[in-house]
N, CA, C and O of each residue as an XYZ file, in Angstrom:
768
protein
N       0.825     -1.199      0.000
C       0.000      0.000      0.000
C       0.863      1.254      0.000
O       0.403      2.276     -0.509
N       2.141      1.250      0.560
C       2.644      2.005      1.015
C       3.368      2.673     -0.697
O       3.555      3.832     -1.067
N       3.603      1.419     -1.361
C       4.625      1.571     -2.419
C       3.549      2.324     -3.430
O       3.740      3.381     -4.033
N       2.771      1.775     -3.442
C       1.622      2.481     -4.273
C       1.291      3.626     -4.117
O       0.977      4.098     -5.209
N       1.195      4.328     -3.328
C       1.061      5.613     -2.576
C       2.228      6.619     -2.800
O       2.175      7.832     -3.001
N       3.133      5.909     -2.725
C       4.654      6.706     -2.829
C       4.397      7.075     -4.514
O       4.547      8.204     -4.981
N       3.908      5.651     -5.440
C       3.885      5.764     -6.746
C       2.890      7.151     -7.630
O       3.211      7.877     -8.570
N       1.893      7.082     -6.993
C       0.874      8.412     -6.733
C       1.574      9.398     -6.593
O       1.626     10.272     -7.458
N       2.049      9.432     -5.807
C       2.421     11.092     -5.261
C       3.601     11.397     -6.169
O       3.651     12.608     -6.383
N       4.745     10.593     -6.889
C       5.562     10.819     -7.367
C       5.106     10.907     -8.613
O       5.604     11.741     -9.369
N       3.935      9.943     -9.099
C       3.499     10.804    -10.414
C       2.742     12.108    -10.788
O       2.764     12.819    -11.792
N       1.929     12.172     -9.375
C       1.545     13.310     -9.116
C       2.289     14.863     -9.390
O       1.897     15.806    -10.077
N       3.734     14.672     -8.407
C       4.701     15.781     -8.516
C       5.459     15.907     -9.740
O       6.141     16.846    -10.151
N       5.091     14.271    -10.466
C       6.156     14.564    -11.956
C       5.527     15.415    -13.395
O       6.091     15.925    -14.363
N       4.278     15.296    -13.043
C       3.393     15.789    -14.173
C       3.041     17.177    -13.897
O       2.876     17.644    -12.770
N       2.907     17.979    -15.303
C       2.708     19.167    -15.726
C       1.226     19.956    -15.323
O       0.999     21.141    -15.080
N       0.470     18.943    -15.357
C      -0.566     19.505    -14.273
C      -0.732     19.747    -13.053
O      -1.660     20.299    -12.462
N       0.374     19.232    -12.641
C       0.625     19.371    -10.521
C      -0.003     18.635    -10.220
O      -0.909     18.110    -10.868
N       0.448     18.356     -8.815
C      -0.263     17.765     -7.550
C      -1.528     17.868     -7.598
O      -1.990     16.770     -7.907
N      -2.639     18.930     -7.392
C      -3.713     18.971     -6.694
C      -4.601     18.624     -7.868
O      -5.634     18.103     -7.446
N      -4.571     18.762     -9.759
C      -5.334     18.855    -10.489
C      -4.916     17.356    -10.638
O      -5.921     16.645    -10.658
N      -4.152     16.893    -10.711
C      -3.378     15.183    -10.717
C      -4.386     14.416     -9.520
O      -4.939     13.444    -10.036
N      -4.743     14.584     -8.157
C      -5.585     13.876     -7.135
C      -6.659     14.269     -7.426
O      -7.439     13.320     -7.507
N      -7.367     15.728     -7.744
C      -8.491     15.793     -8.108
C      -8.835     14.842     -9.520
O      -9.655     13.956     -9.279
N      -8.514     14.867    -10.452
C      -8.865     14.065    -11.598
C      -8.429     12.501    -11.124
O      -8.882     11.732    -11.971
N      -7.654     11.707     -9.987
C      -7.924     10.466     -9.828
C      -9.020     10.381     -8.931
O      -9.482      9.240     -8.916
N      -9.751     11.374     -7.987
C     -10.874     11.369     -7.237
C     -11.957     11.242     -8.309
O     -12.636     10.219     -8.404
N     -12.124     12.409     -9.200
C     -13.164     11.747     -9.931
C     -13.031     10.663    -11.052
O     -14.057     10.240    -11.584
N     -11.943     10.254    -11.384
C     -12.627      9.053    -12.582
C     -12.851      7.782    -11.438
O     -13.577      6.815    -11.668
N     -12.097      7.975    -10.185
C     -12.727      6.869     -9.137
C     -14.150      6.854     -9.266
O     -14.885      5.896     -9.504
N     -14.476      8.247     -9.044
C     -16.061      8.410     -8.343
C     -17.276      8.170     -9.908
O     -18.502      8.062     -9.877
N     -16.570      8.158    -10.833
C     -17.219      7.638    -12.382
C     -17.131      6.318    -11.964
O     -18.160      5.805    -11.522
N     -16.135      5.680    -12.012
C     -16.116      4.057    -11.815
C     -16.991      3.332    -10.572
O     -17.707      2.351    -10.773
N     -16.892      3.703     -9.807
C     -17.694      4.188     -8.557
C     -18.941      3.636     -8.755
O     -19.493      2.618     -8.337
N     -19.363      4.834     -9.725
C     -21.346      4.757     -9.832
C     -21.353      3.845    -10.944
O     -22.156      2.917    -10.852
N     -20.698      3.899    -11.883
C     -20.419      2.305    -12.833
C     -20.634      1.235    -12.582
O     -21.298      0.363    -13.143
N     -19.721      1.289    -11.179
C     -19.923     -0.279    -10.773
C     -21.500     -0.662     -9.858
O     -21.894     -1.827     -9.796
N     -22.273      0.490     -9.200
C     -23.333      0.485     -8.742
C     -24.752      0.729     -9.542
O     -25.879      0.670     -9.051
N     -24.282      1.108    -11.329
C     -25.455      1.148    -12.040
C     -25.743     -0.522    -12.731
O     -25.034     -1.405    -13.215
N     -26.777     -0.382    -12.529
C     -27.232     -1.879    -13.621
C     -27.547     -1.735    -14.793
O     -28.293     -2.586    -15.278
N     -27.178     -0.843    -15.457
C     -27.237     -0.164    -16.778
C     -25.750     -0.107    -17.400
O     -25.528     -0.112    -18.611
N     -24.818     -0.054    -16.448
C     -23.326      0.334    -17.307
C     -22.855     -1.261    -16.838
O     -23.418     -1.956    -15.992
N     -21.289     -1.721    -17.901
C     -20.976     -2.651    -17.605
C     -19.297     -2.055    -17.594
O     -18.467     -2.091    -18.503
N     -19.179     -1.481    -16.122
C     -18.291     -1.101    -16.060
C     -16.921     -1.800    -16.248
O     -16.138     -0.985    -16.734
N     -16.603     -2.460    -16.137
C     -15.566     -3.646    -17.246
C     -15.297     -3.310    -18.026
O     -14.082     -3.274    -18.220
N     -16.185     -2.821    -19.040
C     -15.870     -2.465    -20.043
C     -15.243     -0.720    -21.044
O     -14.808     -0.299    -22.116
N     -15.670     -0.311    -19.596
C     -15.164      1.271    -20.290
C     -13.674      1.693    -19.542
O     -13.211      1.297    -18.473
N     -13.279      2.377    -20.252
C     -12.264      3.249    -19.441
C     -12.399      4.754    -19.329
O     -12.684      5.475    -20.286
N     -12.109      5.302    -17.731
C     -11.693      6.528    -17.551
C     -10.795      7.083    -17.635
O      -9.818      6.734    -16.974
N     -10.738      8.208    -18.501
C      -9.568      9.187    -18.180
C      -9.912     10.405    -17.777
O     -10.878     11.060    -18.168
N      -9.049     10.724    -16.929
C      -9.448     12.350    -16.526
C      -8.298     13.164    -16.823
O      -7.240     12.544    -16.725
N      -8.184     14.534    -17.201
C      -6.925     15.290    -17.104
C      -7.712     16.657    -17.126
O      -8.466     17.133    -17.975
N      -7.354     17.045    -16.112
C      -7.658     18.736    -16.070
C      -9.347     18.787    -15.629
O      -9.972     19.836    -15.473
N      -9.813     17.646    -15.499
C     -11.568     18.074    -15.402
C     -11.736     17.172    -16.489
O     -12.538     16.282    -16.204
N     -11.282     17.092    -17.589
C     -12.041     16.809    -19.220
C     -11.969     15.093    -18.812
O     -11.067     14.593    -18.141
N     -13.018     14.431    -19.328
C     -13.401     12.761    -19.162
C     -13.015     11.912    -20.257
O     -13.934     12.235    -21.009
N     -12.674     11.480    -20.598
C     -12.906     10.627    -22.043
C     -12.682      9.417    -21.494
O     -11.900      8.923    -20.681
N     -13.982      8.933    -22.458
C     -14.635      7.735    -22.059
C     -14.241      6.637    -23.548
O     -14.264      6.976    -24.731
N     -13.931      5.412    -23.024
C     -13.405      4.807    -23.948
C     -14.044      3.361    -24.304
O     -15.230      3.535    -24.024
N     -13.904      1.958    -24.792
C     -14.335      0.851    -24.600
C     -15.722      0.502    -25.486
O     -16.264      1.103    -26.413
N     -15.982     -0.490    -24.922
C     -16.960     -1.032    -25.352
C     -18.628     -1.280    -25.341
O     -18.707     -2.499    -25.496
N     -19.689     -0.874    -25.262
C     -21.203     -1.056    -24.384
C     -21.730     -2.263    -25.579
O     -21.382     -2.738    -26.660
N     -23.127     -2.400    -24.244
C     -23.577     -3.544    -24.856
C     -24.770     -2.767    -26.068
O     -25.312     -3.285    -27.044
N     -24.895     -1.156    -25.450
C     -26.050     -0.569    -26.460
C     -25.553      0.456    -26.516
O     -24.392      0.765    -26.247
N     -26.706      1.303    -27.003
C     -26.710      2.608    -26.968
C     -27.164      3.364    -25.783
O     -26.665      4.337    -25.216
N     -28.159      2.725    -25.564
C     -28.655      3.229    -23.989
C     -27.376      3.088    -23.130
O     -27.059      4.201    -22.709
N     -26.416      1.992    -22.665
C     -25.337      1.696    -21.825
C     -24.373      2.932    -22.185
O     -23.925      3.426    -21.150
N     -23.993      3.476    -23.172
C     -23.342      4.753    -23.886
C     -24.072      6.065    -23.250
O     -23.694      6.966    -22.501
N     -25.103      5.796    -23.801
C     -25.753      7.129    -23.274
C     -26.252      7.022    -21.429
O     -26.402      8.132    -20.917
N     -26.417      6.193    -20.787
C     -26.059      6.438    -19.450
C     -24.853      6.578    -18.816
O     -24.933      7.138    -17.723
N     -23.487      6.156    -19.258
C     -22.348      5.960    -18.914
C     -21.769      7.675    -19.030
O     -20.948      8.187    -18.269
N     -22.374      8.268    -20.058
C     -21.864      9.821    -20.473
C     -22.510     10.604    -19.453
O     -21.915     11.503    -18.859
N     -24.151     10.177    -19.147
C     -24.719     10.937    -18.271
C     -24.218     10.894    -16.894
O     -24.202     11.802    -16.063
N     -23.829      9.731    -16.801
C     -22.749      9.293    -15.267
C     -21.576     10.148    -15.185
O     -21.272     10.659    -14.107
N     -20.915     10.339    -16.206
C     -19.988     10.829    -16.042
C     -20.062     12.760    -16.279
O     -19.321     13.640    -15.841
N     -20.853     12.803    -16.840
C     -21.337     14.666    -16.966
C     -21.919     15.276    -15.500
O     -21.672     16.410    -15.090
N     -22.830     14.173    -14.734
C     -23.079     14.639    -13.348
C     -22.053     14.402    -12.521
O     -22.402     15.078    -11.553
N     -20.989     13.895    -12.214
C     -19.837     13.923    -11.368
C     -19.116     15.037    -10.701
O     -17.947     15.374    -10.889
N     -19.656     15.358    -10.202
C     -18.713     16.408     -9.303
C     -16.912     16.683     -9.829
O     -15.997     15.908     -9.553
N     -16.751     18.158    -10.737
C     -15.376     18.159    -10.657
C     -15.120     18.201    -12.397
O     -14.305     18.826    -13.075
N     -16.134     17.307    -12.733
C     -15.850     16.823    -14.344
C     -16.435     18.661    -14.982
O     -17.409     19.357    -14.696
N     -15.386     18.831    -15.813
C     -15.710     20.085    -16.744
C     -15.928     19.556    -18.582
O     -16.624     20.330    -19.239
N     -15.468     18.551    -19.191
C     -16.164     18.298    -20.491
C     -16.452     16.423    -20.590
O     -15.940     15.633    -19.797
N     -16.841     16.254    -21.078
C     -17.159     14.569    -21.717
C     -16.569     14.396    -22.985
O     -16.769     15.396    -23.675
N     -16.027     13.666    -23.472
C     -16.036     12.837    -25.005
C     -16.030     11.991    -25.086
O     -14.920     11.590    -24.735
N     -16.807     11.006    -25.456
C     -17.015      9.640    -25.641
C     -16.412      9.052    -26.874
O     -16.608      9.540    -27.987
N     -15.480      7.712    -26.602
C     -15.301      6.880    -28.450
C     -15.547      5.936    -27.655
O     -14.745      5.006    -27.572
N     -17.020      5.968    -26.686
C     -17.525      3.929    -26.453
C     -18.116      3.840    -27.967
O     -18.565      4.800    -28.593
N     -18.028      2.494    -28.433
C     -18.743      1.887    -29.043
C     -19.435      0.635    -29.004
O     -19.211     -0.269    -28.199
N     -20.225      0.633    -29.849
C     -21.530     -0.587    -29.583
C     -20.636     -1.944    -30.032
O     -20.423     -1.954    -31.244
N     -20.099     -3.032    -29.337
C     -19.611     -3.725    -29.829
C     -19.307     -5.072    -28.951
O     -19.027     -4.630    -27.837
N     -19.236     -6.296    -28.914
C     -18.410     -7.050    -27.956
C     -16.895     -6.929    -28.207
O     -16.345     -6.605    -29.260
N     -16.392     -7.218    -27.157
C     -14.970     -7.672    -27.037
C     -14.633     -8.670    -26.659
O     -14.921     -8.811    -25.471
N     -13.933     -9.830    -27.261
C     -13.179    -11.022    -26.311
C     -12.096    -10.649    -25.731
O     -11.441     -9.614    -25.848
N     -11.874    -12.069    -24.748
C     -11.016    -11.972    -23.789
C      -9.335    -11.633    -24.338
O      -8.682    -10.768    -23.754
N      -8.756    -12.405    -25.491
C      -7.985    -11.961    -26.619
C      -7.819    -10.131    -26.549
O      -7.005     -9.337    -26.077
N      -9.238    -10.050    -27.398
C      -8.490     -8.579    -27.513
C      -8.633     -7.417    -26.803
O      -8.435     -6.284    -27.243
N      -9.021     -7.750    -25.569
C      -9.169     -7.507    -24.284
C      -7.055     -7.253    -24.101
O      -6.297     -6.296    -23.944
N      -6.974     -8.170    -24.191
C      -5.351     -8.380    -24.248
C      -4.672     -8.031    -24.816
O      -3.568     -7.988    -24.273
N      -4.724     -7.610    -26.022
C      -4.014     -7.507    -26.970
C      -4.490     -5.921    -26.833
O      -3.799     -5.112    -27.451
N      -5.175     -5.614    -26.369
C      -5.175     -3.525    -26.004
C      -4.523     -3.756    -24.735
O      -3.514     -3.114    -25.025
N      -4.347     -4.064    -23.837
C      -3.239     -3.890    -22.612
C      -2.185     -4.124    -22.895
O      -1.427     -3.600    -22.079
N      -1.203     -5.135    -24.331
C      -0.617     -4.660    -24.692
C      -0.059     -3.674    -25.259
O       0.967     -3.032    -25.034
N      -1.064     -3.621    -26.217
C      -0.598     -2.251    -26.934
C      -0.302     -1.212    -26.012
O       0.757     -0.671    -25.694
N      -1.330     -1.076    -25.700
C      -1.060      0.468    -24.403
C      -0.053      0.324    -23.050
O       0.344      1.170    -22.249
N       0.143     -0.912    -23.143
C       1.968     -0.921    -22.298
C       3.199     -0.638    -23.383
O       4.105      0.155    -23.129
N       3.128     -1.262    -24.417
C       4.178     -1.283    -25.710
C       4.208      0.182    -25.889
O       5.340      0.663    -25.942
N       3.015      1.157    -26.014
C       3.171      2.842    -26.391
C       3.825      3.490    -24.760
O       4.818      4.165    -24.489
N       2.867      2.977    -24.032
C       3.489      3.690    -22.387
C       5.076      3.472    -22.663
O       5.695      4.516    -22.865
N       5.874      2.180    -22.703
C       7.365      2.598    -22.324
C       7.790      3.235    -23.810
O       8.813      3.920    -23.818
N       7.322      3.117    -24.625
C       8.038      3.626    -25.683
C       8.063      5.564    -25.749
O       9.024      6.268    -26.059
N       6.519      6.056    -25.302
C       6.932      7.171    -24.636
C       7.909      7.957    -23.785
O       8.518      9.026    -23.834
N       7.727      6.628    -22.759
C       8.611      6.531    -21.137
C      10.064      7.074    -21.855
O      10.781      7.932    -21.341
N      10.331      6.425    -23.089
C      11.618      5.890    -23.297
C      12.614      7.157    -24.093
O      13.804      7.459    -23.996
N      11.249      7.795    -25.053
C      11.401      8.617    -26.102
C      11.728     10.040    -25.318
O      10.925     10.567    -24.549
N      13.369     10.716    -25.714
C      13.960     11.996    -25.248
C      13.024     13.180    -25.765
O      12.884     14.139    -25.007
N      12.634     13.183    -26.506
C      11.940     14.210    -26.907
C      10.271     14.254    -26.477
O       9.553     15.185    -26.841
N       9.831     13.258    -25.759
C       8.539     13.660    -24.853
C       8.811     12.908    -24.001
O       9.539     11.916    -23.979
N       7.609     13.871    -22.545
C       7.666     13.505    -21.347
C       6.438     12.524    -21.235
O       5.253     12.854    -21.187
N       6.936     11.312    -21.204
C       5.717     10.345    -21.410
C       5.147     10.203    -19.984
O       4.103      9.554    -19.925
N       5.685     10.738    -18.707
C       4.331     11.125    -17.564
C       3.165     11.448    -17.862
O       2.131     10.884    -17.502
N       3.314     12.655    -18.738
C       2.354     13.602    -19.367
C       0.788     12.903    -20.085
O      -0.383     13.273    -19.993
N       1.441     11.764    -20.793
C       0.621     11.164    -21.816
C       0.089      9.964    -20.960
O       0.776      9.256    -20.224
N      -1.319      9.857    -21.199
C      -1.914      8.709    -20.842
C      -2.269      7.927    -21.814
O      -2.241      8.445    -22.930
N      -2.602      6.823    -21.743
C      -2.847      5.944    -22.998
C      -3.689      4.590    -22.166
O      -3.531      3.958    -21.121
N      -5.008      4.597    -23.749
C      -6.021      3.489    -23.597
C      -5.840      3.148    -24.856
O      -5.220      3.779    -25.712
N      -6.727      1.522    -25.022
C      -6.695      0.694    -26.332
C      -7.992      0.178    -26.298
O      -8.551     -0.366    -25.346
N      -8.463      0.418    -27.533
C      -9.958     -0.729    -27.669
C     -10.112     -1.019    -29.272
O     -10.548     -0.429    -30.260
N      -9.544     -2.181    -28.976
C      -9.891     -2.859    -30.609
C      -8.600     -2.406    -31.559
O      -8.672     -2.202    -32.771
N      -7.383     -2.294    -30.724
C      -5.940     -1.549    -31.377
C      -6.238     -0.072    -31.825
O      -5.533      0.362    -32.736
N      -7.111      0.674    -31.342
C      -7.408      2.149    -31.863
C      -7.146      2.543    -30.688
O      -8.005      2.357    -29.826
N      -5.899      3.189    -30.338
C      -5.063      3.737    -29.325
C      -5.620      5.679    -29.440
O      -5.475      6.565    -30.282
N      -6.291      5.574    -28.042
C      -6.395      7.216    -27.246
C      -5.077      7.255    -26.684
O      -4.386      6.376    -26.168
N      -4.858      8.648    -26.932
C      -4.037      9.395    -25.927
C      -4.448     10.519    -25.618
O      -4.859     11.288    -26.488
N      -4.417     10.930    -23.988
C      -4.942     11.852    -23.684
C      -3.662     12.589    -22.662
O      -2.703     11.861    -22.404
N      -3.668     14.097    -22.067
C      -2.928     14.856    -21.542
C      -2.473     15.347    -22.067
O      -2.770     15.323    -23.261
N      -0.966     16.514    -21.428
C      -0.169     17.412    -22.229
C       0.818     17.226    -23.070
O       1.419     16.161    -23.213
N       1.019     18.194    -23.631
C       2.166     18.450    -24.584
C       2.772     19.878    -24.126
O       2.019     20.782    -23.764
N       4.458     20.057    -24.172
C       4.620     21.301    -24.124
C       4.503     22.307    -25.364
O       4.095     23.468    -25.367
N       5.117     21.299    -26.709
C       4.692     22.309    -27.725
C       4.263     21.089    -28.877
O       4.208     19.894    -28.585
N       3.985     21.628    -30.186
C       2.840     20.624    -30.665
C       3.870     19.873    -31.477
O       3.402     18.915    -32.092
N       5.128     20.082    -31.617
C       6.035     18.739    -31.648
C       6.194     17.437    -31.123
O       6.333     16.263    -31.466
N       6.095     18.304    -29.968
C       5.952     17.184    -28.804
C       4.891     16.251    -28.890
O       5.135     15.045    -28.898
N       3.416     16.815    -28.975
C       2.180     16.136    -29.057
C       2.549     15.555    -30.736
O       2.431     14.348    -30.529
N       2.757     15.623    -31.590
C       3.370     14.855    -32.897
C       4.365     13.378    -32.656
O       4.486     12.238    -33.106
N       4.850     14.138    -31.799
C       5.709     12.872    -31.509
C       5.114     11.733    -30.603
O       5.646     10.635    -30.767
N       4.398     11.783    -29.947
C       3.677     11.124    -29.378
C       2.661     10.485    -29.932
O       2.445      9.351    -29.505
N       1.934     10.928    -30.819
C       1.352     10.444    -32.113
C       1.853      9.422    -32.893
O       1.275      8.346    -33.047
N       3.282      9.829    -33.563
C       4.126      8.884    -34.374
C       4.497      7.942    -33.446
O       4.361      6.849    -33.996
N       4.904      7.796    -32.296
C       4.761      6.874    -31.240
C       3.645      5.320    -31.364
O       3.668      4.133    -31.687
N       2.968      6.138    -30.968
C       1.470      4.933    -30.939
C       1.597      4.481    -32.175
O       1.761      3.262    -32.232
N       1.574      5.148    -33.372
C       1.334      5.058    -34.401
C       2.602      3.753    -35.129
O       2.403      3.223    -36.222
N       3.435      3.547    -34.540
C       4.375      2.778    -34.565
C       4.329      1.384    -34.135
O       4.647      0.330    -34.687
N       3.855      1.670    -33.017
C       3.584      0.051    -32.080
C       2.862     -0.932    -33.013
O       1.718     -0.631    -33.353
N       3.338     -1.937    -33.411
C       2.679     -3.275    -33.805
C       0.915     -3.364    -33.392
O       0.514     -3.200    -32.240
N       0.261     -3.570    -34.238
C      -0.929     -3.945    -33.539
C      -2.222     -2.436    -33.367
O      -3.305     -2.319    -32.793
N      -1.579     -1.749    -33.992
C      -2.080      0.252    -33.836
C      -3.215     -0.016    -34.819
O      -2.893     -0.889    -35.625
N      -4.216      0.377    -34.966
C      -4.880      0.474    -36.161
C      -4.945      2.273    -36.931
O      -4.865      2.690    -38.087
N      -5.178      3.114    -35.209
C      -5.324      4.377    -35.654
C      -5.508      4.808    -34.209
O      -6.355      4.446    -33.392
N      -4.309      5.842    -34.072
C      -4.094      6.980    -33.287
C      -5.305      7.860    -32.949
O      -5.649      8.535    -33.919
N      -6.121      8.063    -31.739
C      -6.840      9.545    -31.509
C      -6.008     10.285    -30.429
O      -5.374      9.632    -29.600
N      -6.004     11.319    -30.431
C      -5.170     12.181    -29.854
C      -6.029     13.159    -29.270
O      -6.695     13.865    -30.027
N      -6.151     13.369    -27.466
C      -6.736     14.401    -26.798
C      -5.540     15.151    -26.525
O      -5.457     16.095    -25.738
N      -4.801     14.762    -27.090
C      -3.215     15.438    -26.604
C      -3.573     17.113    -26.633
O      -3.962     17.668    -27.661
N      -3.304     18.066    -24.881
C      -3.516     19.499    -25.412
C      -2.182     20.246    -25.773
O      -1.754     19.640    -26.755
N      -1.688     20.826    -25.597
C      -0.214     21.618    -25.977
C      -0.238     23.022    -25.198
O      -0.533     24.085    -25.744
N       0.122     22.876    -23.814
C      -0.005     23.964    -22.950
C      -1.097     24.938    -23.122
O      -1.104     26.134    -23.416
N      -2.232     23.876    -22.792
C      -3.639     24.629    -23.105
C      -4.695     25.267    -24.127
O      -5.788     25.824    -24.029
N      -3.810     24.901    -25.168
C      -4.429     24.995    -26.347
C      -4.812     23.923    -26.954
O      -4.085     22.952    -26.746
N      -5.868     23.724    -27.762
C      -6.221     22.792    -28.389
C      -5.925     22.934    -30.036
O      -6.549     23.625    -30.841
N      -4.845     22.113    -30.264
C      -4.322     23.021    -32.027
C      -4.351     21.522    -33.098
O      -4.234     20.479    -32.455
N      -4.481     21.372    -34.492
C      -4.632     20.536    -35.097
C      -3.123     20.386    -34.827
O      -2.368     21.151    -34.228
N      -2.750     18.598    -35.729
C      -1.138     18.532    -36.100
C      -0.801     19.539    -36.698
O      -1.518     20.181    -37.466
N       0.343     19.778    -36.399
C       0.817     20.816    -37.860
C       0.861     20.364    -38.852
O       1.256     19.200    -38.915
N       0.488     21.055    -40.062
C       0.214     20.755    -41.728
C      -0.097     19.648    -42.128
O       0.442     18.954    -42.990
N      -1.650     19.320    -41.034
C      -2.454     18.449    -41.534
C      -3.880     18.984    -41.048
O      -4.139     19.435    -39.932
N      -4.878     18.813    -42.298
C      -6.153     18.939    -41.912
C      -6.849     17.991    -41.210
O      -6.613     16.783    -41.219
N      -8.235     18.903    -40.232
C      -8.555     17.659    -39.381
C     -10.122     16.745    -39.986
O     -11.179     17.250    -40.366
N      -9.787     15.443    -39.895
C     -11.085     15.265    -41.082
C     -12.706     15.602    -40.492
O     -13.101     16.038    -39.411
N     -13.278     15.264    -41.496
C     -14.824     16.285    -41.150
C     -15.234     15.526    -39.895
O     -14.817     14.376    -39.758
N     -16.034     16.084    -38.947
C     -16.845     15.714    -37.784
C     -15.935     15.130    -36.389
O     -16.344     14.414    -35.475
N     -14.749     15.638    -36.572
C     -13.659     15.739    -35.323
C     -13.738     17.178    -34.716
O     -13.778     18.321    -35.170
N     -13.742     16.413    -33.096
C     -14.202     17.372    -32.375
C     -12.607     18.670    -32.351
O     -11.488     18.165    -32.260
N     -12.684     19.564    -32.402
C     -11.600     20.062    -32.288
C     -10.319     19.884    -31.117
O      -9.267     20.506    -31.265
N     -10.500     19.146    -30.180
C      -9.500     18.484    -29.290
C      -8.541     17.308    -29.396
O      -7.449     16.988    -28.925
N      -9.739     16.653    -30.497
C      -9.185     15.620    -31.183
C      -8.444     15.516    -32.157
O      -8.194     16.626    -32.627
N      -7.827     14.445    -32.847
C      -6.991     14.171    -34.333
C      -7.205     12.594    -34.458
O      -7.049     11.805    -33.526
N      -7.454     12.376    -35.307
C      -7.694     10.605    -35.748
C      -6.355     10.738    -36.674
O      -6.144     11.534    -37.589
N      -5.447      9.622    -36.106
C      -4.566      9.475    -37.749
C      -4.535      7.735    -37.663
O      -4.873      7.020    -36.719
N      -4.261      7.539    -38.356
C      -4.171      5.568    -38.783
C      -2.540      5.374    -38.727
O      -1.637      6.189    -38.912
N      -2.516      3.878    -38.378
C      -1.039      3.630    -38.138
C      -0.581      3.513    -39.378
O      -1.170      3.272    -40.432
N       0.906      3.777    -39.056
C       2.002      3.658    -39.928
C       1.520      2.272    -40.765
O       2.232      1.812    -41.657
């Protein structure tokens, strides 16, 4: 317990959002998972939380549309939460590729970890169905590029989305357009 705790606080102090916006955003995607696990409507198993700064993105799999659309409403009433974006989709998953996204999203985590030119604290990373989110900062939008070409690398990638912000701005890649009906926070690119 102890080591875990130490692990918290040191990722806490290592990241660009600080301490207090770092415990507040693990208080609430707890308190999302939380009512997840107490609704009989969500199949919490199946989604993932991320929080950074307030903003939610919701990831994984539902069994409907209704399970989607309560899981967003769960997460929009939460105390703390300032935006939603959802990429659940309507779909099953097996146990396989259940696996084969916890790889991936360990294979991008150290390869971040690893990469001199970004601070892979910064970057969080989920997988569903090899379509790798990344969400958190960037200091400048190189940085968030590179982190992109990252994922985009790993074996098994189908296509990069990127909540990546760049010291508070929300900016496309550089000298690429963003395709129609992307939310402006976002970037879809497909793997290498």
């Amino acid at each position: 317990m102890v080591a875990g705790g130490g692990l918290v606080a040191t990722n806490a102090v290592a990241e660009r959002r600080g301490p207090d916006s770092f415990i507040e955003d693990n208080w609430v995607a707890w308190k999302i998972r939380s009512t997840y696990i107490k609704s009989d409507a969500v199949q919490a198993g199946n989604i993932n939380v991320s929080v950074y700064n307030g903003k939610v993105l919701l990831t994984g799999t539902a069994s409907s549309q209704n399970e989607i659309k309560e899981a967003i409403a769960i997460a929009k009433k939460t105390r703390g939460v300032t935006d939603v974006s959802s990429e659940l989709a309507v779909q099953h998953a097996t146990a396989m590729e259940l696996a084969q996204d916890v790889w991936i999203s360990n294979q991008v985590k150290i390869k971040l970890l690893a990469d001199q030119r970004v601070r892979g604290l910064d970057i969080h990373v989920e997988t569903t169905k090899g379509v790798v989110y990344l969400t958190g900062m960037a200091k400048t939008v190189p940085e968030r590029d590179r982190s992109i070409e990252i994922a985009q690398s790993v074996k098994g990638v189908a296509e990069v989305v990127s909540y990546i912000e760049v010291e508070g701005k929300s900016l496309p890649l550089a000298d690429q357009e963003k395709p129609r009906g992307e939310t402006p926070e976002s970037h879809r690119a497909k793997a290498q």
